[in-house]
C-alpha positions in Angstrom: 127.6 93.1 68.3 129.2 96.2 67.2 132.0 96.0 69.4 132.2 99.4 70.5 131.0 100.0 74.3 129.6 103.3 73.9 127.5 102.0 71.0 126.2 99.7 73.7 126.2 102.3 76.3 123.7 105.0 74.3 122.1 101.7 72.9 120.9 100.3 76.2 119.9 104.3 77.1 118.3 105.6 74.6 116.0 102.7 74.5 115.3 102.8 77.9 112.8 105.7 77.2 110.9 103.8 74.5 111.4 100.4 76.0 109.4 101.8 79.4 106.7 103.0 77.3 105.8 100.1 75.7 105.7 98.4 79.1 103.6 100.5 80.6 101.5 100.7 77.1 100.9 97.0 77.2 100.2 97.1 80.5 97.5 99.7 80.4 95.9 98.1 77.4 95.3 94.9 79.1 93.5 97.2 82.3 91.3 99.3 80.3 91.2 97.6 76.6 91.8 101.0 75.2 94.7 102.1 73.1 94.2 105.8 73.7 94.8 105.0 77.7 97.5 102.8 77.2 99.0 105.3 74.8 99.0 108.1 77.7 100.4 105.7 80.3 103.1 104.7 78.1 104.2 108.5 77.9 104.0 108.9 81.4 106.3 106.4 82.0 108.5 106.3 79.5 109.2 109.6 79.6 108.4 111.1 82.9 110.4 113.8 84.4 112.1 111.6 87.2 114.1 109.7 84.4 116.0 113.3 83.2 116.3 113.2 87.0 117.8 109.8 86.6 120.1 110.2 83.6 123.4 109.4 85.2 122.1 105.6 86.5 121.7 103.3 83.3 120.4 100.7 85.9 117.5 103.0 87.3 116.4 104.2 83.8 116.5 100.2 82.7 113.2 99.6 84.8 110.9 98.3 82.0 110.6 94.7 83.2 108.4 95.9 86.2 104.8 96.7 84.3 105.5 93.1 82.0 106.1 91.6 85.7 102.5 93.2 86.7 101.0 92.4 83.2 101.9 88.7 83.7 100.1 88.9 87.1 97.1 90.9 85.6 96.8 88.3 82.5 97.2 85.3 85.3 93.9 86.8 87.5 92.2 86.8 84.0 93.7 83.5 82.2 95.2 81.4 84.6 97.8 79.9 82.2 101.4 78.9 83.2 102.4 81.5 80.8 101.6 84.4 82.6 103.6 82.8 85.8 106.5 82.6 83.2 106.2 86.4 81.9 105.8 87.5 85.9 109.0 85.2 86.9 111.1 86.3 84.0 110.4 89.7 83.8 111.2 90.0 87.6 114.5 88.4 87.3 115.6 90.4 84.5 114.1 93.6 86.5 116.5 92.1 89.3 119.9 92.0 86.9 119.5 95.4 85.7 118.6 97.2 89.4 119.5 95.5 92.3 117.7 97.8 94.4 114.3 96.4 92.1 115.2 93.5 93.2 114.4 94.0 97.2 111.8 97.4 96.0 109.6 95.4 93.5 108.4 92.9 95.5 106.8 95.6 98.0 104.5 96.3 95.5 103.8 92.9 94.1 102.9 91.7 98.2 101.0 95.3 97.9 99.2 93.5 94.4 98.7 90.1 96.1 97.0 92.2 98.8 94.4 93.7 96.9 93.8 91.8 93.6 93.7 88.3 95.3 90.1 86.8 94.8 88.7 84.9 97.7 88.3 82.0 95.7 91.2 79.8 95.6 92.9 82.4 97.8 95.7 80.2 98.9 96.3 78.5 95.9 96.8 81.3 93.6 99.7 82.9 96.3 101.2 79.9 96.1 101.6 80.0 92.4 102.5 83.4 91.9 105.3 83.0 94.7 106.9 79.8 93.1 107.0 81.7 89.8 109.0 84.6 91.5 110.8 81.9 93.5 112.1 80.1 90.4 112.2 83.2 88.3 114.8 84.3 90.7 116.6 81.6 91.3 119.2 82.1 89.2 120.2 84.5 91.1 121.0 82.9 94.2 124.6 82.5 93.2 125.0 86.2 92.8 123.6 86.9 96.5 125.5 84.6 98.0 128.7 85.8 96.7 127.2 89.2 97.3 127.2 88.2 100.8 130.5 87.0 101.5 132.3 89.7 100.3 129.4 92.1 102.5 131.0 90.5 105.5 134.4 90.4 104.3 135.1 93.8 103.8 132.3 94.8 106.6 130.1 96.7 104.3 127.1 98.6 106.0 125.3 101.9 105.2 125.2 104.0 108.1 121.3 105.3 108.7 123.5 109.2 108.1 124.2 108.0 104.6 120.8 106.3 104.3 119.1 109.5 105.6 121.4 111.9 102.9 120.1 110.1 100.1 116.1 109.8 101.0 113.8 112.2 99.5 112.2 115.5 101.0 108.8 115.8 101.8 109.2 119.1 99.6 110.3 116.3 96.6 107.5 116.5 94.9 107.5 120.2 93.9 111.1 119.7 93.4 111.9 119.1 89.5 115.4 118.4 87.7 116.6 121.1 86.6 117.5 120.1 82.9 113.5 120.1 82.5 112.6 122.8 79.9 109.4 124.0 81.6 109.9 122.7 85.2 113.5 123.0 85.7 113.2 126.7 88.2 111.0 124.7 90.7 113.7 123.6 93.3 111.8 123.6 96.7 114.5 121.3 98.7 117.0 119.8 96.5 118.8 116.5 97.4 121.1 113.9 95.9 118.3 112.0 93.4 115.2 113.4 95.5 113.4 115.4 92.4 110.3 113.7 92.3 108.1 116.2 90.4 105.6 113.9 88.7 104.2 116.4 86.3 101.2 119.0 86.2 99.6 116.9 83.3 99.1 113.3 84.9 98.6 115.3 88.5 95.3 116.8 86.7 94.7 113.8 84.5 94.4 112.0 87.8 92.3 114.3 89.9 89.7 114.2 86.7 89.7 110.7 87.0 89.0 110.9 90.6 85.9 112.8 89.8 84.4 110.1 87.5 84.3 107.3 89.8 81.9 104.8 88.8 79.0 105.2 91.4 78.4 101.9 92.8 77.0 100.4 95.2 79.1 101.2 98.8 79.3 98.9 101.6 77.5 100.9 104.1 79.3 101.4 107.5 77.7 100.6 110.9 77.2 103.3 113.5 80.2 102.2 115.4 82.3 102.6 112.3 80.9 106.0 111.6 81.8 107.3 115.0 85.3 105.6 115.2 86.4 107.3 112.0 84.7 110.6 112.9 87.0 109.9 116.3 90.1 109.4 113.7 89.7 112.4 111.5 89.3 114.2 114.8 92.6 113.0 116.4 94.8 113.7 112.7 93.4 117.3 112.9 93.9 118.2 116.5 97.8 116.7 115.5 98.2 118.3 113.0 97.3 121.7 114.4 99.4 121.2 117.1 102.2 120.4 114.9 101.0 123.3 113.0 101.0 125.4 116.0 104.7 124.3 117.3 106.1 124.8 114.2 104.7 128.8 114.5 105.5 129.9 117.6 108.2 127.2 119.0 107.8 124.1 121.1 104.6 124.9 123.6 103.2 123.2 126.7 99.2 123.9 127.9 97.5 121.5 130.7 94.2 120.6 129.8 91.9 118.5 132.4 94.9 118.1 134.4 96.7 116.6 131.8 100.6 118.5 130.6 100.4 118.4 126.7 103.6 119.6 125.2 104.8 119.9 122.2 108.8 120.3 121.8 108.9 118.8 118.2 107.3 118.3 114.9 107.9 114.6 114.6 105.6 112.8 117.6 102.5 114.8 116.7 103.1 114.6 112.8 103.8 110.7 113.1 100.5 110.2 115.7 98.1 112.6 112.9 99.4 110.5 110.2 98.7 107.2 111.7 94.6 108.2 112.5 94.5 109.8 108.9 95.8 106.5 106.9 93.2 104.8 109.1 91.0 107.3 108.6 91.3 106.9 104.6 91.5 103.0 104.2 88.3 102.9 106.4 86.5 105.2 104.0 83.8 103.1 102.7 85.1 104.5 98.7 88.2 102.4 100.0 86.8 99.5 100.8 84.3 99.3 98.1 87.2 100.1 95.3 88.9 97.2 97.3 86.1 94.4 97.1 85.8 95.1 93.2 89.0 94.9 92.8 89.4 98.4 91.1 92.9 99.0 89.3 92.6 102.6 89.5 92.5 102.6 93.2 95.2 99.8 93.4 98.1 101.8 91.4 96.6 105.8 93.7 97.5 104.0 96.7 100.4 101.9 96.2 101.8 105.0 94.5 101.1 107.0 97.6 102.7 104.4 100.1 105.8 103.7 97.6 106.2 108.0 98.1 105.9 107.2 101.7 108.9 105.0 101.5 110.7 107.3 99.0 111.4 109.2 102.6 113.2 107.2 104.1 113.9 106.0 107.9 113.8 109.5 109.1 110.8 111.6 106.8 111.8 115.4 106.4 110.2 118.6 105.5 112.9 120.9 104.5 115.7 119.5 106.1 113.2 118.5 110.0 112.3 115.2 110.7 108.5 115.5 110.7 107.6 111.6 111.3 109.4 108.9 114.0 109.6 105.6 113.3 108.6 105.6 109.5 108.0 102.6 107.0 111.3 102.6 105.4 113.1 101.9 109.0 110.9 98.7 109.5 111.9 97.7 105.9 115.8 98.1 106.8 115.0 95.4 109.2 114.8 93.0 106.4 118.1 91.2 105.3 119.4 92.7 102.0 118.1 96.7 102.7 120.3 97.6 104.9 122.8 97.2 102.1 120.6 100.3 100.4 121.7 104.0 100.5 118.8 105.5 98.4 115.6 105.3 99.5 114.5 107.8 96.8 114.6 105.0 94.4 111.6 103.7 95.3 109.7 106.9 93.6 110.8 104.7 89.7 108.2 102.1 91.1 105.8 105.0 92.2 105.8 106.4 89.0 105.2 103.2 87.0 101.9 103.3 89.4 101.3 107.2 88.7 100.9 106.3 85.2 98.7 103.1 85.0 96.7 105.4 87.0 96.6 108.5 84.6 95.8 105.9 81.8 93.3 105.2 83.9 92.0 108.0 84.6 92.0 109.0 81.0 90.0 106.1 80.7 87.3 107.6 83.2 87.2 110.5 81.4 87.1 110.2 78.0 84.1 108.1 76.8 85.3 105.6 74.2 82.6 106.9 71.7 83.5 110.5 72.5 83.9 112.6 68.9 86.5 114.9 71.0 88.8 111.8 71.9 91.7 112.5 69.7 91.7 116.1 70.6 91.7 115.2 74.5 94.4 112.6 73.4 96.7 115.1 71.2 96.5 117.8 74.0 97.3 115.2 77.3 100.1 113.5 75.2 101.6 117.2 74.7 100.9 117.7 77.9 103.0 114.9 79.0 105.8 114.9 77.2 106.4 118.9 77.7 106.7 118.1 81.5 109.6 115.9 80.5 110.9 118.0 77.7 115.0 118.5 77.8 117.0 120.0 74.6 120.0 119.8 76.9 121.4 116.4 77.3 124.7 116.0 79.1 127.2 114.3 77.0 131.1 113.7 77.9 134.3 112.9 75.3 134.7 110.0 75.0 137.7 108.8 77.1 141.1 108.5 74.9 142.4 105.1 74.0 145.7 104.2 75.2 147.7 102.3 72.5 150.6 101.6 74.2 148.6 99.6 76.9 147.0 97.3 74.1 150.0 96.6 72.8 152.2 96.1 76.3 152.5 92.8 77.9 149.2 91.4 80.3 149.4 92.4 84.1 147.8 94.8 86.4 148.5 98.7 85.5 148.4 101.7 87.1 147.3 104.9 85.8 148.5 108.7 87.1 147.2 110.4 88.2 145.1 108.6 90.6 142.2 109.7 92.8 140.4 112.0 90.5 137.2 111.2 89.3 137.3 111.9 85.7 140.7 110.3 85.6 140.0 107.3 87.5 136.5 107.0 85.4 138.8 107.2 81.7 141.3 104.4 83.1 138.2 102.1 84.0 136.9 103.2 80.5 140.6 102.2 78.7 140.5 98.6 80.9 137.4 97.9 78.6 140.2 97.5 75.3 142.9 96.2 77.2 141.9 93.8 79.2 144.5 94.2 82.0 143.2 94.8 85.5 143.4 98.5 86.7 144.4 99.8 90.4 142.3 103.1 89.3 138.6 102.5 90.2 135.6 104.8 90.8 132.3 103.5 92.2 129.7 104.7 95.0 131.6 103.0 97.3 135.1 104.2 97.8 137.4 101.1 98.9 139.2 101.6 102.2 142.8 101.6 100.7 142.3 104.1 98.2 142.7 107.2 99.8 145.9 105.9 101.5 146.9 105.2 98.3 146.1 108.7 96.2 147.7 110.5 99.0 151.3 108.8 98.9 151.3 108.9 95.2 149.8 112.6 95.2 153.1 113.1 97.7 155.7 111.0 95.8 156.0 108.4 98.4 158.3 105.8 97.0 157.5 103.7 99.9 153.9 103.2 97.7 155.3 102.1 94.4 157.4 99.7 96.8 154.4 98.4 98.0 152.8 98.2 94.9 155.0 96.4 92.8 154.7 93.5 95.5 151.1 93.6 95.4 151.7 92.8 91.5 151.5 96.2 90.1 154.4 96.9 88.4 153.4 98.9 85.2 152.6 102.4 85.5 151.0 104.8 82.8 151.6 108.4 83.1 149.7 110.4 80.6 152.1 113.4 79.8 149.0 116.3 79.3 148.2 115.5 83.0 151.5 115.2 84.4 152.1 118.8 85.4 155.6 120.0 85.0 156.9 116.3 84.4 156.6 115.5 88.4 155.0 111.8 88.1 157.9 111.1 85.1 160.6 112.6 87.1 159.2 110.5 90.0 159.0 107.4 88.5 162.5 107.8 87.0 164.1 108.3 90.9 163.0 105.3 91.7 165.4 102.7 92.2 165.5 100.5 89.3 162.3 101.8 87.4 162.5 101.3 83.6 160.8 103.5 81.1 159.6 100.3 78.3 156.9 102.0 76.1 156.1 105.6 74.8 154.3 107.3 72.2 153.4 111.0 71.8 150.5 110.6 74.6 151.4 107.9 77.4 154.6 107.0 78.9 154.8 102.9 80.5 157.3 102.3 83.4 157.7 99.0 84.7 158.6 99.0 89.0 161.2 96.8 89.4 160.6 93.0 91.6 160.4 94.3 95.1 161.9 92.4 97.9 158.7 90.1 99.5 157.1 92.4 102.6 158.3 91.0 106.3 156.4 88.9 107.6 154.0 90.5 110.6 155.2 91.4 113.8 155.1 88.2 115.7 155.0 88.3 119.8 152.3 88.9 122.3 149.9 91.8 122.4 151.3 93.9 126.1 149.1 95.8 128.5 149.1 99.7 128.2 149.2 101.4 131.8 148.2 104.5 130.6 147.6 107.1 127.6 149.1 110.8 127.6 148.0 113.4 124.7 148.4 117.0 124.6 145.1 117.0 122.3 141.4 115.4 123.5 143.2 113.9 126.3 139.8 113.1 128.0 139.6 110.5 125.2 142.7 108.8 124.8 140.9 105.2 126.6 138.8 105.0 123.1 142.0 104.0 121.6 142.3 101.0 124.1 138.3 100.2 125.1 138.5 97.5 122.4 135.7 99.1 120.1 136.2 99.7 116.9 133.7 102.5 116.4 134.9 104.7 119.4 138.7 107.0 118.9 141.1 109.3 119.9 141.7 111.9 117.6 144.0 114.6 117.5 141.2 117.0 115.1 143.0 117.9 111.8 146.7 116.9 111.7 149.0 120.2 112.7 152.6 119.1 113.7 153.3 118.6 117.5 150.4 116.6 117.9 151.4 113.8 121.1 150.1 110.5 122.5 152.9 109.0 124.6 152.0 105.0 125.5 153.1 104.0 129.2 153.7 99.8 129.2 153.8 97.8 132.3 157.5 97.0 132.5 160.0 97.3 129.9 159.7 95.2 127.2 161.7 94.2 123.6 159.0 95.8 121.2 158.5 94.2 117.5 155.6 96.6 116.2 153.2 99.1 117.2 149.7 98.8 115.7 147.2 101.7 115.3 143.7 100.6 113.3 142.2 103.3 111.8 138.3 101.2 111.9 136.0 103.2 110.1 138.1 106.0 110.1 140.3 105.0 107.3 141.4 108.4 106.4 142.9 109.1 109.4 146.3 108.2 108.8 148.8 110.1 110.3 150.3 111.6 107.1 154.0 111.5 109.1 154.1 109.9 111.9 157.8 110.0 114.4 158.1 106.8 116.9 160.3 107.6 119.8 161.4 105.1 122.4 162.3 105.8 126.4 162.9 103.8 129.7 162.6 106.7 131.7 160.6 109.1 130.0 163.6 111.8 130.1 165.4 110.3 127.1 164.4 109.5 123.9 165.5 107.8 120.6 164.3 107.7 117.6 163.2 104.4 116.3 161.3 105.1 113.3 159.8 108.3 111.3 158.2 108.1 107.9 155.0 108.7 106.3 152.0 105.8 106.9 150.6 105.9 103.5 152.1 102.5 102.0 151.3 100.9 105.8 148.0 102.4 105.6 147.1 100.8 102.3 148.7 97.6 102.8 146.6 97.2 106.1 143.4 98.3 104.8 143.9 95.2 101.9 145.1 92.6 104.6 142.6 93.4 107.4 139.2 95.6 105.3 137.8 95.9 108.8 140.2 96.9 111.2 142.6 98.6 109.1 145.7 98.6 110.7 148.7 100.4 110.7 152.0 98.7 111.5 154.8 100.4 111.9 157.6 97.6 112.9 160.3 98.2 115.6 162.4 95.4 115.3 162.7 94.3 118.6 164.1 97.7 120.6 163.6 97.5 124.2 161.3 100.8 125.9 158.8 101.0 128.6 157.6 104.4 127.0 156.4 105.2 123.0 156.2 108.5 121.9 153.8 108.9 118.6 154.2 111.8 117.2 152.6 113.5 114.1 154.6 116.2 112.4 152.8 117.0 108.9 150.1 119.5 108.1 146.5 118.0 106.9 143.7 121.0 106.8 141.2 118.0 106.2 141.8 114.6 107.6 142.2 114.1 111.1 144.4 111.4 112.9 142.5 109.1 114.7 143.4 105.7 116.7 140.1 103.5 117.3 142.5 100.6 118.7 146.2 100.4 119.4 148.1 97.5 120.3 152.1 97.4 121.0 153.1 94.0 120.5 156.7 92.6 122.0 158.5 89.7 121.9 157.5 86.3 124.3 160.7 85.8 126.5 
């Protein structure tokens, strides 16, 4: 409406707070009929210390559509009208457009809901409902996945469980607070990438009061054999957990008791074992079960909260940086099509605290007695309570990226903006794209696209063999931005190359236009020969990764010094067009120049090519996302032997061959 995206932007954020609290408000008001309660959930949520946590990621902070989701359900147990179907349905497909990762963690705790709140009566029939409404409510975006999909298996998309396991939470999370927060910023017990899940000291205590004014009804009483078999559970977790306790003392330990060898040489088997008997232990509980047959919100939103922290962990649960359980929840869960697209498990804690807070409304509920004179006091001092836990004066704000006038007034077509490769750079060009409308080869996003660092380094090293292969990719305009061009070097660049026009400037930006390149040779056409053997003078052992036909096995020559060597025996001497090296998943590991050197006899050899790989590099990685090959063309010279050789310096990125192929002409 107003034109302006960071209007928009700070629109869609700054409401996010108030927008969450209303949620959760309405929510809480139709659990307890109480203003006051709903008034301290919608603080909790809305303004909880995860979300400063959280700032960065619109799409997490946007999470307001999952308490109307659970209000539609709540309403529909009460007034089975179609409405409430419709507020559940929408709401969850709106929750799914603004977080794609609410889209696969929401529905745990809806089946969690369905679990609990599900009366016996008309069991079936009532599942059935509420799953066609989420059914059609998210049917719109079937499109979306599908396309989603595709382009998943295109590009061979996957989240290794390393990257997976970076981005889950600590155990030591929930003592661990952002540390913008006024009063809780020092506490910093195990920090990790979005794994500050502090909840606050107010709603913490709010809840334990609650827990202490449990109705006192009437409790299913357990038979004998119940009694025994959970006094056998809580035995089990404690003589677990002590040996845990014990191992992570003294060191991994071994004693034989009644002839059987007990040994304990890590944390995880006995933590994982413990835990198992103690959640048995607890859902057996006959406070449990009753708070279970009456249906009883409060112990709903403690639980789910507890098992959606569970899953905040991750496949591999640690405790300062050691796996402490084996086999946990989250792994089961990455079973499931669509998570194993997910890197951060820690996300799950957003749904966690929409259930802390129902539950501190709750509990405020429980403990302040409706007719109570001292209410509004007990009101005023939680609500100060909660919002000083997730107090901030320091918000952190960024300029505004510069327009670029000469881009909105230049002729359509892809552009490119130097430099390339660094973040804030990269961010302002996506940011500029927004006014001009052309499409941008800059791009910044979680996942960095397996061309890109081929291309930043040959443009980072004036390789005019990557504006070559640029402008026949379509790219022809260039935009150098003068107050980042240090000491003129992309200008001067751009003017060396070979027909490169300068057609726009004003006292900020400078627009070249790459003149038509000549179209790309075709691919090396022949036959794929054998390779007798592989020679290195580095990891020699290794050199039969590069020809074992998988991907995610390589040689390597460690990080690229010059005089590294891999010499290729063939069969018989053949007239060779190309040889291939793909990188796999190690798309950095281009060698940065790279000599090809020809023999029949292995005595004498000639040089038959020598260059940097950047532009093959990058070309490859856009023609083959997957394999990511490397061509470097021969043009039909006739050898028996190749000599790769690498002859630049890179202190970071090795060079690695997961698959090499020398392809030669068919007689």
């Amino acid at each position: 409406m107003t034109g302006s995206p960071v209007v928009a932007y700070n629109t869609a954020f700054l409401l996010s707070f108030p927008l969450s609290g209303l949620a959760a408000y309405l929510l809480c008001y139709q659990l307890t009929g109480r203003r006051d309660a709903a008034w301290v959930a919608g603080l909790a949520y809305g303004f909880c210390p995860y979300r400063i946590d959280q700032i960065p990621h619109l799409q997490v902070l946007s999470s307001y559509w999952m308490p109307l989701a659970l209000l539609g359900l709540h309403r529909y147990l009460a007034e089975p009208r179609w409405r409430w179907l419709a507020l559940f349905g929408v709401s969850s497909l709106l929750q799914g457009l603004s977080n794609g990762y609410y889209l696969l963690y929401f529905p745990i705790l809806v089946m969690g809901w369905l679990v609990w709140f599900l009366p016996a009566v008309h069991r079936w029939k009532t599942l059935a409902a509420v799953g066609g409404a989420w059914a059609v409510g998210v049917l719109p975006l079937a499109p979306i996945l599908w396309r989603y999909q595709q382009v998943h298996e295109r590009f061979g998309f996957v989240r290794s469980l390393g990257e997976v396991r970076s981005f889950s939470a600590d155990v030591t999370g929930l003592i661990s607070a952002p540390e913008l927060l006024n009063l809780w910023g020092f506490l910093d017990a195990f920090r990790r990438p979005e794994g500050q899940l502090f909840p606050g000291l107010a709603v913490v205590i709010l809840i334990l009061v609650g827990l202490t004014r449990v109705e006192r009804v009437v409790r299913e009483h357990p038979t004998a054999v119940v009694t025994w078999g959970r006094r056998g559970l809580a035995a089990s977790a404690a003589v677990l957990f002590m040996a845990a306790i014990v191992g992570w003392a003294i060191g991994p330990w071994e004693v034989t008791v009644l002839g059987l060898d007990i040994i304990v040489d890590s944390l995880d088997k006995p933590i994982s074992e413990g835990l198992v008997f103690l959640v048995l232990f607890a859902l057996t509980s006959p406070t449990v079960r009753t708070a279970r047959r009456l249906g009883s919100a409060f112990g709903f939103y403690l639980l789910a909260a507890a098992g959606l922290w569970m899953l905040t962990l991750g496949p591999f649960p640690m405790f300062m940086g050691q796996q402490v359980i084996l086999d946990a929840p989250y792994l089961w869960l990455m079973q499931l099509p669509g998570f194993d697209a997910l890197r951060v498990p820690a996300r799950f804690w957003m749904v966690a605290v929409g259930c802390v807070s129902i539950a501190a409304g709750l509990a405020f509920a429980r403990a302040v007695p409706v007719s109570a004179r001292w209410g509004r006091v007990a009101l005023g001092i939680v609500s100060v309570a909660i919002l000083g836990d997730g107090w901030t004066t320091r918000m952190p704000v960024v300029q505004v990226p510069a327009r670029s006038q000469v881009l909105e007034q230049a002729a359509a077509g892809p552009v490119l903006e130097l430099p390339l490769g660094a973040f804030a750079g990269d961010v302002a060009a996506m940011y500029r794209a927004i006014h001009h409308g052309r499409p941008v080869a800059n791009g910044y996003s979680g996942h960095t696209a397996p061309h890109y660092q081929a291309l930043a380094h040959g443009l980072e090293t004036l390789d005019h063999d990557i504006l070559t292969a640029l402008s026949r990719l379509g790219v022809r305009d260039v935009l150098v931005t003068r107050n980042t061009d240090v000491d003129g070097a992309y200008a001067n660049f751009l003017a060396a190359h070979a027909g490169t026009r300068l057609v726009a400037s004003d006292d900020r930006d400078s627009l070249y236009r790459l003149p038509v390149a000549a179209p790309a040779p075709p691919r090396a056409q022949g036959a794929i020969v054998p390779v007798m053997s592989l020679e290195a003078n580095v990891d020699a052992d290794h050199t039969s990764f590069a020809v074992d036909g998988d991907r995610a096995t390589r040689w390597t020559s460690g990080r690229q010094r010059p005089g590294h060597e891999l010499v290729i025996a063939l069969d018989t001497t053949h007239v060779i067009e190309a040889v291939i090296l793909e990188l796999g998943p190690f798309v950095n590991d281009f060698p940065r120049l790279l000599l090809v050197e020809l023999s029949d006899d292995r005595q004498t050899w000639v040089e038959a090519w020598r260059g940097p790989t950047s532009a093959e590099a990058m070309v490859g990685a856009l023609a083959d996302p997957i394999g990511h090959p490397i061509e470097v063309r021969l043009d039909g010279r006739s050898a028996r032997y190749v000599r790769l050789r690498q002859l630049a310096t890179d202190p970071v990125h090795y060079w690695s061959i997961a698959e090499l192929h020398v392809v030669a002409s068919v007689p």
